[in-house]
PDB file of N, CA, C and O in Angstrom:
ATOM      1  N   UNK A   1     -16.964 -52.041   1.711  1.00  0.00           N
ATOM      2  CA  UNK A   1     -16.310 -52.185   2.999  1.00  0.00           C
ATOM      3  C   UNK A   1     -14.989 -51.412   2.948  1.00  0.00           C
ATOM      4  O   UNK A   1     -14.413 -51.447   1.861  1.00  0.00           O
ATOM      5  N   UNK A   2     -14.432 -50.749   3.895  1.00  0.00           N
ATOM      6  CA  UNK A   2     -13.498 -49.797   4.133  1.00  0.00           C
ATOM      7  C   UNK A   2     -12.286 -50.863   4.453  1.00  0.00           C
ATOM      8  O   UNK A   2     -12.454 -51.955   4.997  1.00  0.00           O
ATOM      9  N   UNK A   3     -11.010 -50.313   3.997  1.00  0.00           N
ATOM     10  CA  UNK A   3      -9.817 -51.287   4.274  1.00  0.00           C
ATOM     11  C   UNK A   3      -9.845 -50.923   6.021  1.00  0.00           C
ATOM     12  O   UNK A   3      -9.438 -51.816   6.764  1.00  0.00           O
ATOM     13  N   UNK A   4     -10.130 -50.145   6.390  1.00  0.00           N
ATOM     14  CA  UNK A   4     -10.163 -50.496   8.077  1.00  0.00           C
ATOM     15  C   UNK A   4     -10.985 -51.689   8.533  1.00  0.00           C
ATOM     16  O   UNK A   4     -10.703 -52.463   9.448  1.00  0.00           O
ATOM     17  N   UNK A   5     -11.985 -51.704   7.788  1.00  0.00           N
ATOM     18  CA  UNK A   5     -13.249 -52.942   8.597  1.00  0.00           C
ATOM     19  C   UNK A   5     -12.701 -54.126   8.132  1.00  0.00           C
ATOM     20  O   UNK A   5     -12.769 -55.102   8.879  1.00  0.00           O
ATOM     21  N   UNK A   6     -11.861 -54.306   6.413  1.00  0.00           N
ATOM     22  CA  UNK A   6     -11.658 -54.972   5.758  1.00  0.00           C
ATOM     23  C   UNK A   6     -10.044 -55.987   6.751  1.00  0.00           C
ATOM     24  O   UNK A   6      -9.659 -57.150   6.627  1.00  0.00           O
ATOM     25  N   UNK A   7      -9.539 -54.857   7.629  1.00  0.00           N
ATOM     26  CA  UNK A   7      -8.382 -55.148   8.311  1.00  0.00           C
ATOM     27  C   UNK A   7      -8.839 -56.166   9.358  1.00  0.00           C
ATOM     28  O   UNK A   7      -8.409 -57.319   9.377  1.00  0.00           O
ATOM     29  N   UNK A   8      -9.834 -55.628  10.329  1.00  0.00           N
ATOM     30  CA  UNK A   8     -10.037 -55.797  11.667  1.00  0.00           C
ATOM     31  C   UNK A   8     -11.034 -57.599  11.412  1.00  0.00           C
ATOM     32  O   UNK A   8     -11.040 -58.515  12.234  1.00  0.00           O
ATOM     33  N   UNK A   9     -11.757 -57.587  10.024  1.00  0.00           N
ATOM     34  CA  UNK A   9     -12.396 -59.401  10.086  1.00  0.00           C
ATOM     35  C   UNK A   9     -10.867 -59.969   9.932  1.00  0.00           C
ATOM     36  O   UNK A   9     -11.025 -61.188   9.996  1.00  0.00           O
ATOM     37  N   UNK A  10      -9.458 -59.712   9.761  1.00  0.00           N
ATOM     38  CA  UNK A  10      -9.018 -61.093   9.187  1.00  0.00           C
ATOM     39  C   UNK A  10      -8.560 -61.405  10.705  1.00  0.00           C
ATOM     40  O   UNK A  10      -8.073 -60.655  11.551  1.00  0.00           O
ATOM     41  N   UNK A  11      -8.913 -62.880  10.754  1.00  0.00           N
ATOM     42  CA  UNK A  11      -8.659 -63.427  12.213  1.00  0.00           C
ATOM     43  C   UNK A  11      -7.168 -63.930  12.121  1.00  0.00           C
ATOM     44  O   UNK A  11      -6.333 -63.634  12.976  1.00  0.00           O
ATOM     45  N   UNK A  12      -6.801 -64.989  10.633  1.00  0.00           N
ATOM     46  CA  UNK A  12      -6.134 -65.749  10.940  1.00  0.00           C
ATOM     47  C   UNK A  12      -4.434 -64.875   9.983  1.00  0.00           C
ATOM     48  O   UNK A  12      -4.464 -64.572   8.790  1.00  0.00           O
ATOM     49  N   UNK A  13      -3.531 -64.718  10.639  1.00  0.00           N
ATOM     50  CA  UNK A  13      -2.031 -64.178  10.084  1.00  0.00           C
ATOM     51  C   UNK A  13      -0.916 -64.538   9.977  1.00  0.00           C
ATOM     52  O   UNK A  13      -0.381 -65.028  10.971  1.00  0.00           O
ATOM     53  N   UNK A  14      -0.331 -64.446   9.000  1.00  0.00           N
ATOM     54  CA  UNK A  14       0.793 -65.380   9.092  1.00  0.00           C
ATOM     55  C   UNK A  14       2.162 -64.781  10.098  1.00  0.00           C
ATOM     56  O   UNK A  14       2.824 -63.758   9.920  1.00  0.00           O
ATOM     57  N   UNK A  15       2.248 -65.456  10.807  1.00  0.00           N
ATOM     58  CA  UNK A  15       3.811 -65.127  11.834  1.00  0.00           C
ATOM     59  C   UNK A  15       4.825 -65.399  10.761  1.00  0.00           C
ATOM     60  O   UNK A  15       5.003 -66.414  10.087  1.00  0.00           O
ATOM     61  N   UNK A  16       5.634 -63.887  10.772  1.00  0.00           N
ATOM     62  CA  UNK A  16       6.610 -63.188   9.669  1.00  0.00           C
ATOM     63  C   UNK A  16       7.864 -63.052  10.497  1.00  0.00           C
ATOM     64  O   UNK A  16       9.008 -62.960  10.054  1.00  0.00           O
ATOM     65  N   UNK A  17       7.549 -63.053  11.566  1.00  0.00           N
ATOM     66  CA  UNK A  17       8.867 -62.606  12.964  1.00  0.00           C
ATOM     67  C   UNK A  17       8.474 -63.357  14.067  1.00  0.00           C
ATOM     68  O   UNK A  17       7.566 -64.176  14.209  1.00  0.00           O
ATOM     69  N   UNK A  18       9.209 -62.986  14.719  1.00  0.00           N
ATOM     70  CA  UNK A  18       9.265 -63.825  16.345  1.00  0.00           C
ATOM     71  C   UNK A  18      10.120 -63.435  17.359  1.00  0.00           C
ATOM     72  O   UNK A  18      11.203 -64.011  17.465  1.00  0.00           O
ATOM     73  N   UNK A  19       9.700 -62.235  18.392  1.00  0.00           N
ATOM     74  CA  UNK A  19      10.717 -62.149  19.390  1.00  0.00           C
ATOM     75  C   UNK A  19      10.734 -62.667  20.882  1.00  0.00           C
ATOM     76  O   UNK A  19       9.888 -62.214  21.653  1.00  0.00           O
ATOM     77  N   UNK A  20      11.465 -63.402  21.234  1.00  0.00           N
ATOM     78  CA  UNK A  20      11.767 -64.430  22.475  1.00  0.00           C
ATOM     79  C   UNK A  20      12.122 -63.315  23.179  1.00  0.00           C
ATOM     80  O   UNK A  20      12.806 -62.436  22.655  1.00  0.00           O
ATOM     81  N   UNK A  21      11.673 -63.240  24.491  1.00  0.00           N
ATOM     82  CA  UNK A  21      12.079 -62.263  25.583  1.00  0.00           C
ATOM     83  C   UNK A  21      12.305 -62.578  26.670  1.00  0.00           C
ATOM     84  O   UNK A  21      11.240 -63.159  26.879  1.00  0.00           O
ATOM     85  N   UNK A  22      13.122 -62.727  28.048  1.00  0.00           N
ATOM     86  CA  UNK A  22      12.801 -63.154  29.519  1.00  0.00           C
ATOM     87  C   UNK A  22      13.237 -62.165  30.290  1.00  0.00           C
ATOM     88  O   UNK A  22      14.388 -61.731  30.231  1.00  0.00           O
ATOM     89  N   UNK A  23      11.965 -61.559  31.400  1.00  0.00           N
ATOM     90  CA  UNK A  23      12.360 -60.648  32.351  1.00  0.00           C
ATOM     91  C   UNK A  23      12.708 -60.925  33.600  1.00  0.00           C
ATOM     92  O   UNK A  23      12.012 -61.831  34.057  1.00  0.00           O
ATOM     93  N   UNK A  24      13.571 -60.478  34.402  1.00  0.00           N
ATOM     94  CA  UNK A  24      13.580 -61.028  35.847  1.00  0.00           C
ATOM     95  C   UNK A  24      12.656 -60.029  36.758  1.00  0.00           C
ATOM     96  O   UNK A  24      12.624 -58.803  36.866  1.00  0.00           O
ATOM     97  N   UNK A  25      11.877 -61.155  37.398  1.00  0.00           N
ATOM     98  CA  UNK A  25      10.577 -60.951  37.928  1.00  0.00           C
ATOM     99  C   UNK A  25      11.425 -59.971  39.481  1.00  0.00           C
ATOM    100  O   UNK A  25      11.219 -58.769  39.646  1.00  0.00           O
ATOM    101  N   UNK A  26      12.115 -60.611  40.204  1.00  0.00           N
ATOM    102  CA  UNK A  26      12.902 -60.331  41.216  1.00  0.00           C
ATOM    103  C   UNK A  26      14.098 -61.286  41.689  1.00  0.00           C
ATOM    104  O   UNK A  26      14.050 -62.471  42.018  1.00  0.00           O
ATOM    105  N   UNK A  27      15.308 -60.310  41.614  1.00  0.00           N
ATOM    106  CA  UNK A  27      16.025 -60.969  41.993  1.00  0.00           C
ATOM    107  C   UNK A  27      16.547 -62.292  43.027  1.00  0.00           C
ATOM    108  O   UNK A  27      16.634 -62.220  44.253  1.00  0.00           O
ATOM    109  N   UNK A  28      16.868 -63.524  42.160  1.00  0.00           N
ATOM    110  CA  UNK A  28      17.081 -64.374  42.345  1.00  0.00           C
ATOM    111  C   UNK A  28      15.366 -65.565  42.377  1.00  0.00           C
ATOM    112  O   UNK A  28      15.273 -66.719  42.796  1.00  0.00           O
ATOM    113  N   UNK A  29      14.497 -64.853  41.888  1.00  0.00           N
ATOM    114  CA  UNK A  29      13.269 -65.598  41.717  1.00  0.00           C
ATOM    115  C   UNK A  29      12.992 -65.934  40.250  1.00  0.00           C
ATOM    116  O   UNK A  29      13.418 -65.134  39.417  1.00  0.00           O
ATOM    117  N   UNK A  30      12.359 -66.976  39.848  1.00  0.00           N
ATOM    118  CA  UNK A  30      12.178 -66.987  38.429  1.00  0.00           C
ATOM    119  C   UNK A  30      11.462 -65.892  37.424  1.00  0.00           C
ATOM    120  O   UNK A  30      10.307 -65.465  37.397  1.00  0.00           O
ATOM    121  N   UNK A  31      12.293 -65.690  36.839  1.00  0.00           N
ATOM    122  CA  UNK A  31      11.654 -64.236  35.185  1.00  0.00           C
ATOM    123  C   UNK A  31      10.437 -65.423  34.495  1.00  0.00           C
ATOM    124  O   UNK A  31      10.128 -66.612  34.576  1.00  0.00           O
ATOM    125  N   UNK A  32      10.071 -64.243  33.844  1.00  0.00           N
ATOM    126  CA  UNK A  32       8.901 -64.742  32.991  1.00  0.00           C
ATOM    127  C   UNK A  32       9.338 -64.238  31.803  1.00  0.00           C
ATOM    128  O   UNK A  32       9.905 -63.158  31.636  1.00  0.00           O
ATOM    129  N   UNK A  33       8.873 -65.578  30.459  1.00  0.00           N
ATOM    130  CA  UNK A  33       8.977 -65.570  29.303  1.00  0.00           C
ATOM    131  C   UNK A  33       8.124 -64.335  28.126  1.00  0.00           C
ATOM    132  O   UNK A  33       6.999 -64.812  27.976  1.00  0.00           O
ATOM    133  N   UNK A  34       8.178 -63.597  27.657  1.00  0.00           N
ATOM    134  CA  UNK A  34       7.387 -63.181  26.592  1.00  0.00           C
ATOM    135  C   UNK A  34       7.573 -63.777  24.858  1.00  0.00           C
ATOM    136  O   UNK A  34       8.721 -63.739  24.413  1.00  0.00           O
ATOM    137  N   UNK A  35       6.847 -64.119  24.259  1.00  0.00           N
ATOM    138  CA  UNK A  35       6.936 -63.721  22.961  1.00  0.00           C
ATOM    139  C   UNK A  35       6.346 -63.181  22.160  1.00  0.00           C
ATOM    140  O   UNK A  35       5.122 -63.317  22.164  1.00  0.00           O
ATOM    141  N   UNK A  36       6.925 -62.432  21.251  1.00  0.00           N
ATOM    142  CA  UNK A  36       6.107 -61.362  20.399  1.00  0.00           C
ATOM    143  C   UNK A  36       6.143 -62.026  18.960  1.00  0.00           C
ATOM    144  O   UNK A  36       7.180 -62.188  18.317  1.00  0.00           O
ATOM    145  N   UNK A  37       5.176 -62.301  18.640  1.00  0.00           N
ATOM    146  CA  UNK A  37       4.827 -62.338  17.588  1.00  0.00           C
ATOM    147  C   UNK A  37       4.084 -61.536  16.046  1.00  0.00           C
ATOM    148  O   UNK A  37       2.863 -61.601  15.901  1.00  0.00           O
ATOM    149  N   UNK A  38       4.763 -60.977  15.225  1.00  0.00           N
ATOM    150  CA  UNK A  38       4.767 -60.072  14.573  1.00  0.00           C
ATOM    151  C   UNK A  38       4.600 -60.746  13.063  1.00  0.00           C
ATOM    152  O   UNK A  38       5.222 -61.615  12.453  1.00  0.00           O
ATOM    153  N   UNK A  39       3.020 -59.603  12.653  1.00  0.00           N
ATOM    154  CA  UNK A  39       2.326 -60.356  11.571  1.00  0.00           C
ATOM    155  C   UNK A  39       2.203 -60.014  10.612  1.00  0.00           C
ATOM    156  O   UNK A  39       2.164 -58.817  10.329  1.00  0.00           O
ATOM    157  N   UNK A  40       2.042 -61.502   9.303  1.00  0.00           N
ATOM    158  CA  UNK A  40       2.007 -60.548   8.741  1.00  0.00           C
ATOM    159  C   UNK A  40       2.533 -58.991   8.297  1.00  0.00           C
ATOM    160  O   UNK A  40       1.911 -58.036   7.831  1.00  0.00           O
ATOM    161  N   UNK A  41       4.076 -59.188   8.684  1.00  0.00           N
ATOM    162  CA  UNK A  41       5.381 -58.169   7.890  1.00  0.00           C
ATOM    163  C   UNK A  41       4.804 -56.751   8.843  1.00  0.00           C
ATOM    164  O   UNK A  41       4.966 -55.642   8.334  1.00  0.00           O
ATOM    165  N   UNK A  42       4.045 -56.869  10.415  1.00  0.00           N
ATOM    166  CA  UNK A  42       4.077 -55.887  10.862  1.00  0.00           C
ATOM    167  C   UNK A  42       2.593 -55.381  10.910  1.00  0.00           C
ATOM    168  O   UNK A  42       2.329 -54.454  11.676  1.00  0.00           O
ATOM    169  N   UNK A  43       1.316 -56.106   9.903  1.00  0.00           N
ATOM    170  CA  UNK A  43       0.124 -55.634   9.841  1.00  0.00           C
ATOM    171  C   UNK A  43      -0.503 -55.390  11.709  1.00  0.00           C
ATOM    172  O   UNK A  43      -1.141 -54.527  12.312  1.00  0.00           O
ATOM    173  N   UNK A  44       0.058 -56.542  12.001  1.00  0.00           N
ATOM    174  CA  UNK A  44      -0.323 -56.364  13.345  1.00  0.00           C
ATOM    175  C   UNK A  44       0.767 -57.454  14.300  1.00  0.00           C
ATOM    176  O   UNK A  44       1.487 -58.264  13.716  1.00  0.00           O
ATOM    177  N   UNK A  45       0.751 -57.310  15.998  1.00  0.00           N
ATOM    178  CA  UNK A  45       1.545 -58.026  16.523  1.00  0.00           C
ATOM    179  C   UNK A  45       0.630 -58.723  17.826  1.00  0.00           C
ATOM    180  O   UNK A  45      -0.596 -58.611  17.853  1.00  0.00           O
ATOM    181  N   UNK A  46       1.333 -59.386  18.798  1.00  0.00           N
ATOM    182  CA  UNK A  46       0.384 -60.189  19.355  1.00  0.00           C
ATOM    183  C   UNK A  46       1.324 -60.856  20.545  1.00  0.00           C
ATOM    184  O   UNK A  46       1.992 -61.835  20.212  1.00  0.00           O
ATOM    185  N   UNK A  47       1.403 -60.462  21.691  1.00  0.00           N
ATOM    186  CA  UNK A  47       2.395 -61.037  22.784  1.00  0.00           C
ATOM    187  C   UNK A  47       1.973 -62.217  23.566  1.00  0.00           C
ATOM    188  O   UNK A  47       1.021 -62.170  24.345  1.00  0.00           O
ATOM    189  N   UNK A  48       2.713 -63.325  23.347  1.00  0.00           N
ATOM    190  CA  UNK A  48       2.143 -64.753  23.867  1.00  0.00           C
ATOM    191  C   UNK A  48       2.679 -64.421  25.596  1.00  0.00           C
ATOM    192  O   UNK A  48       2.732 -63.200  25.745  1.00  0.00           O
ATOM    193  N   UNK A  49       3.020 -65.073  26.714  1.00  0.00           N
ATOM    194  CA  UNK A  49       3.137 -64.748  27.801  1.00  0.00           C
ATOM    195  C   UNK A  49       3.267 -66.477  28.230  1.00  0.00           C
ATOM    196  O   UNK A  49       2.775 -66.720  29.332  1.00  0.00           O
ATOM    197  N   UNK A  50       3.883 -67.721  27.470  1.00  0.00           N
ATOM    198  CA  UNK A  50       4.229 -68.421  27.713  1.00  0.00           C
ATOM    199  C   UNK A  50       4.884 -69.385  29.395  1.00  0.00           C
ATOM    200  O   UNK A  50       5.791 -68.746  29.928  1.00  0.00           O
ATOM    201  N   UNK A  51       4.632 -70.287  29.908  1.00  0.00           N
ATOM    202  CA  UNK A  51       5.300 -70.470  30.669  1.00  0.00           C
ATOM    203  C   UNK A  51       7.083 -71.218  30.035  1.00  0.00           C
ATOM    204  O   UNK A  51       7.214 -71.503  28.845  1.00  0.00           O
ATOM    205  N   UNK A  52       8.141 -71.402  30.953  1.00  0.00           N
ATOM    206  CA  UNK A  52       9.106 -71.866  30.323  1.00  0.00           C
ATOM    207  C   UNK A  52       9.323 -72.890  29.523  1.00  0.00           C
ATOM    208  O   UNK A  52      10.186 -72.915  28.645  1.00  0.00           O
ATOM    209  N   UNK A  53       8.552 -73.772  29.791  1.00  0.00           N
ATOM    210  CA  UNK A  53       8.299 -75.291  29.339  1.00  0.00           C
ATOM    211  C   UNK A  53       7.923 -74.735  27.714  1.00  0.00           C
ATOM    212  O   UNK A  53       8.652 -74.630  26.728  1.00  0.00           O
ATOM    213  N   UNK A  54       6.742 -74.493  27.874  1.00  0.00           N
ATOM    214  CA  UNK A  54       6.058 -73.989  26.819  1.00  0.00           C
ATOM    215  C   UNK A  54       6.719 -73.252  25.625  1.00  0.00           C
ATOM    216  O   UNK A  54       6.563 -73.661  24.474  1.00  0.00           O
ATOM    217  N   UNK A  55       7.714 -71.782  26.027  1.00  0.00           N
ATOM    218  CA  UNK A  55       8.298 -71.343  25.090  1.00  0.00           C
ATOM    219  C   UNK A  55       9.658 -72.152  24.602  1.00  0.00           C
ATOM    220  O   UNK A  55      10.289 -71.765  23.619  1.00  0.00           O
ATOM    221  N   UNK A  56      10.094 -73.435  25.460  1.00  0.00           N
ATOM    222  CA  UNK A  56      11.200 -74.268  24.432  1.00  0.00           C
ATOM    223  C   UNK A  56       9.947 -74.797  23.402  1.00  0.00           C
ATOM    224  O   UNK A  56      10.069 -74.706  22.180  1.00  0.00           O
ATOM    225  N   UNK A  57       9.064 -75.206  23.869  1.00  0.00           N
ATOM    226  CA  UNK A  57       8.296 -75.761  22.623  1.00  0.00           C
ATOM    227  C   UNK A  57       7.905 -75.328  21.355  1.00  0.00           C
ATOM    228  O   UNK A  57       7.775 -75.945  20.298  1.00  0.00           O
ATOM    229  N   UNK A  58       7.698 -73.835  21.732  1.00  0.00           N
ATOM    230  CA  UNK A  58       7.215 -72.898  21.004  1.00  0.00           C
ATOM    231  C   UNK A  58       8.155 -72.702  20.128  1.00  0.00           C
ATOM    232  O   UNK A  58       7.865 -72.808  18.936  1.00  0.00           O
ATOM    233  N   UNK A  59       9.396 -72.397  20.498  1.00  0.00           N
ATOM    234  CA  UNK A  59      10.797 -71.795  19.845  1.00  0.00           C
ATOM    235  C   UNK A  59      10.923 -72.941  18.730  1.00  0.00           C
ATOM    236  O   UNK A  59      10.795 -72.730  17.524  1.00  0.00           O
ATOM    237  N   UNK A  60      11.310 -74.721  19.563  1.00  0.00           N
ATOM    238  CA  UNK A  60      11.038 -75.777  18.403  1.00  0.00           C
ATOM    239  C   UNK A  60      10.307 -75.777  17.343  1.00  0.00           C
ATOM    240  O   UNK A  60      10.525 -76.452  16.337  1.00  0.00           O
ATOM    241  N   UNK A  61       9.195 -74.844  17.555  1.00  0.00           N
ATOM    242  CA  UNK A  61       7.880 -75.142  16.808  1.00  0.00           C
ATOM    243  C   UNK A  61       8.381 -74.233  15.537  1.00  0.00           C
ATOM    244  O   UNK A  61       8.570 -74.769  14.445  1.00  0.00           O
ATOM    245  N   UNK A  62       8.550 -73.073  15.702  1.00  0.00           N
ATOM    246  CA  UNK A  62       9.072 -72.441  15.003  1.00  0.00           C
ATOM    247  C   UNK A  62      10.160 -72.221  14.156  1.00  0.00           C
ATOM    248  O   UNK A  62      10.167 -71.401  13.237  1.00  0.00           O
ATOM    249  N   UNK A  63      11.192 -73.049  14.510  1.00  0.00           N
ATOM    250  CA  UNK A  63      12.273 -73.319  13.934  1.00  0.00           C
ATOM    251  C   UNK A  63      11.858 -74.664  12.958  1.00  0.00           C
ATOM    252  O   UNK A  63      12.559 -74.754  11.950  1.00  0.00           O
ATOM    253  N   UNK A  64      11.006 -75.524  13.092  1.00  0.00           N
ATOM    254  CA  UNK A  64      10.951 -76.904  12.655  1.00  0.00           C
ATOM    255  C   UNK A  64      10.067 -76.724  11.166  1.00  0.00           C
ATOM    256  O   UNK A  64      10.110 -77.621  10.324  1.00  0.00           O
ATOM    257  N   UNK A  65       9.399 -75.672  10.985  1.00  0.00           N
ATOM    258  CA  UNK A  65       8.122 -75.178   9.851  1.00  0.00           C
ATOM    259  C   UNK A  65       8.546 -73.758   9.341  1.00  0.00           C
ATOM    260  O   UNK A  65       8.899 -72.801  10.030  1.00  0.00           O
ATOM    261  N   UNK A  66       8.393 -73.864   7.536  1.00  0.00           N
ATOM    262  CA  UNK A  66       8.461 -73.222   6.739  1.00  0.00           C
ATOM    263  C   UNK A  66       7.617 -71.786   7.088  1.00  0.00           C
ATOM    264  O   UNK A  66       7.976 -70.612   6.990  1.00  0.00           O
ATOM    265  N   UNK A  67       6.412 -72.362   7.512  1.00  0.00           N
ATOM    266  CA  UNK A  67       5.321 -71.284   8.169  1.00  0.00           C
ATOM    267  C   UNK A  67       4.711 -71.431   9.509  1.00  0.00           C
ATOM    268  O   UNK A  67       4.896 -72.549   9.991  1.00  0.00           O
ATOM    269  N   UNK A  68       3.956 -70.516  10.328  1.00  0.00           N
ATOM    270  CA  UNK A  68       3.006 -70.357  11.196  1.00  0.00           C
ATOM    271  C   UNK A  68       2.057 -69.569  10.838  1.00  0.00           C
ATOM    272  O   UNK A  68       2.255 -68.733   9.956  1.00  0.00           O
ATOM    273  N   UNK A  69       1.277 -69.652  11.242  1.00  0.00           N
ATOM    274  CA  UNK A  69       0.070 -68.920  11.090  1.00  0.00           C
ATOM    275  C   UNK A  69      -0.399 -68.627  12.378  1.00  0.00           C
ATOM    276  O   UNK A  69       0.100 -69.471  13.122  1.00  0.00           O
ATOM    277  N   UNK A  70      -1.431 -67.505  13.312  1.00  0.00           N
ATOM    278  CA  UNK A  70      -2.076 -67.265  14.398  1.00  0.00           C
ATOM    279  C   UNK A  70      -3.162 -66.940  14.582  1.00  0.00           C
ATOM    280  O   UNK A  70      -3.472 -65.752  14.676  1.00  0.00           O
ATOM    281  N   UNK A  71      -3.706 -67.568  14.644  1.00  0.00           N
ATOM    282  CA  UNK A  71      -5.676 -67.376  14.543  1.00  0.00           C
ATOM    283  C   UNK A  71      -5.901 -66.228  15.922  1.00  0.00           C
ATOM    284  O   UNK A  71      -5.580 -66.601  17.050  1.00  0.00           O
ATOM    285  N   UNK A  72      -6.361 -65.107  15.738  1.00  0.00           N
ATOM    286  CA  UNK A  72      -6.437 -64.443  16.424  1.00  0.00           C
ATOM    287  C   UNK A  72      -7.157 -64.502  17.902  1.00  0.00           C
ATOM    288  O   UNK A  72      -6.916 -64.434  19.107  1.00  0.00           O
ATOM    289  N   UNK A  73      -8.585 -64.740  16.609  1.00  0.00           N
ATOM    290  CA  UNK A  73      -9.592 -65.250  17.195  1.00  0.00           C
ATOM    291  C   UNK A  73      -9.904 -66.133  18.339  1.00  0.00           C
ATOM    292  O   UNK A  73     -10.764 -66.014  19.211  1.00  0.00           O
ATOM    293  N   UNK A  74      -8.773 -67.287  18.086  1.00  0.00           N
ATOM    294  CA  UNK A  74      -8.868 -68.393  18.731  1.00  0.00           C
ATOM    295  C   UNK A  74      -8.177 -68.453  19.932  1.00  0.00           C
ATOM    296  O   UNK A  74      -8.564 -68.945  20.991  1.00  0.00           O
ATOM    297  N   UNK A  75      -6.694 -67.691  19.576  1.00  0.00           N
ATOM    298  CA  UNK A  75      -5.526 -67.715  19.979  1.00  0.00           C
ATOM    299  C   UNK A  75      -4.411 -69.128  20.035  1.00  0.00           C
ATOM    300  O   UNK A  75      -3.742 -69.632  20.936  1.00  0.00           O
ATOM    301  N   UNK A  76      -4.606 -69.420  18.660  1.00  0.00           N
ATOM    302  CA  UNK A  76      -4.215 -70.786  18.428  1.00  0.00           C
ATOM    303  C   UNK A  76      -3.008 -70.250  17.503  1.00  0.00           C
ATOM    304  O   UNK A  76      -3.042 -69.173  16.909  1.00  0.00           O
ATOM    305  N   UNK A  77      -1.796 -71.284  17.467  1.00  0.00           N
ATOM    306  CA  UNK A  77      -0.891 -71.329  16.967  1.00  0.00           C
ATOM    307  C   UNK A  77      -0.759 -72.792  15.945  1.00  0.00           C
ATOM    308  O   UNK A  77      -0.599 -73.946  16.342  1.00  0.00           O
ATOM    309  N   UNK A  78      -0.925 -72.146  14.068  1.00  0.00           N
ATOM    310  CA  UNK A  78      -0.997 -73.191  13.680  1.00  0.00           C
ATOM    311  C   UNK A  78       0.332 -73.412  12.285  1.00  0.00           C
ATOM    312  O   UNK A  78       0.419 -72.689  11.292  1.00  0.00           O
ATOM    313  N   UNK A  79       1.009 -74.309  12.534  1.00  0.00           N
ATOM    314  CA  UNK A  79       2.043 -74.638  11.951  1.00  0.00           C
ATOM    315  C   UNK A  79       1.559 -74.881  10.226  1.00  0.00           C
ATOM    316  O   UNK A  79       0.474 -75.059   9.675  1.00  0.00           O
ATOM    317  N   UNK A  80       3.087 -74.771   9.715  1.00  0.00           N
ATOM    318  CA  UNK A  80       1.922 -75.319   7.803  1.00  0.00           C
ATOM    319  C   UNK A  80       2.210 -76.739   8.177  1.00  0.00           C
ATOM    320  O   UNK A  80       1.244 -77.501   8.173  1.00  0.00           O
ATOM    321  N   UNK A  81       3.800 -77.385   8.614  1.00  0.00           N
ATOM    322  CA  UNK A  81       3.779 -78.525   8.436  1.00  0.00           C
ATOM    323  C   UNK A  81       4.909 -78.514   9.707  1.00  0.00           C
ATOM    324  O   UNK A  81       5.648 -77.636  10.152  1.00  0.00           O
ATOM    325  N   UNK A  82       4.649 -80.040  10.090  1.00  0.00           N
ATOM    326  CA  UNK A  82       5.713 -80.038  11.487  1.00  0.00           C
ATOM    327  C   UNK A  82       6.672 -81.394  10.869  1.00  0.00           C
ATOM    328  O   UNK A  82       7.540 -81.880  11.594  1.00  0.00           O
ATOM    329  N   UNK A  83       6.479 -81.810   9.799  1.00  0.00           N
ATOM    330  CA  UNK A  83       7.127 -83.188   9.414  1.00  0.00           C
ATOM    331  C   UNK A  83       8.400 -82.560   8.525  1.00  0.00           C
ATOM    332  O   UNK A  83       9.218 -83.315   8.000  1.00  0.00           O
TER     333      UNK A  83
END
C-alpha cells in the first residue's frame, strides 16, 4: 500500500491546534462562528461551522482535556478525558 492510500484510510486524528474564528455576516446582524481544526501537526485540517452556543462548548471542551481526537469519518469530536 502506497503512503498516499496509507494516508487517506486513517479516519480518526488527533486535534494538535485549534483556530476559533467569527465573521460578520452583515452589518449589525449576527456573524457566524468557524473553527479550524488542525491535525495531527498539519497532516490534514477540517473546519467545524459551529453555532454560538455550541462553539463556547467546544472551546470548554478543549481547554478542559489533555487530548482530542476527530473521527473524520463520523465527524465526531472525541475527548481523551473530560474529568
Amino acid at each position: 500500500m502506497s503512503e498516499q492510500n496509507t494516508e487517506q484510510t486513517i479516519k480518526v486524528r488527533q486535534v494538535t491546534d485549534v483556530q476559533a474564528s467569527w465573521t460578520e455576516d452583515q452589518r449589525g446582524e449576527p456573524g457566524s462562528f468557524t473553527i479550524q481544526l488542525i491535525l495531527d501537526d498539519g497532516a490534514e485540517e477540517y473546519v467545524l461551522q459551529p453555532t454560538a452556543s455550541d462553539t463556547k462548548v467546544m472551546l470548554k471542551l478543549f481547554r478542559s482535556t489533555d487530548k482530542v481526537y476527530f473521527d473524520l469519518g463520523n465527524k465526531v469530536l472525541i475527548p481523551s478525558n473530560v474529568f
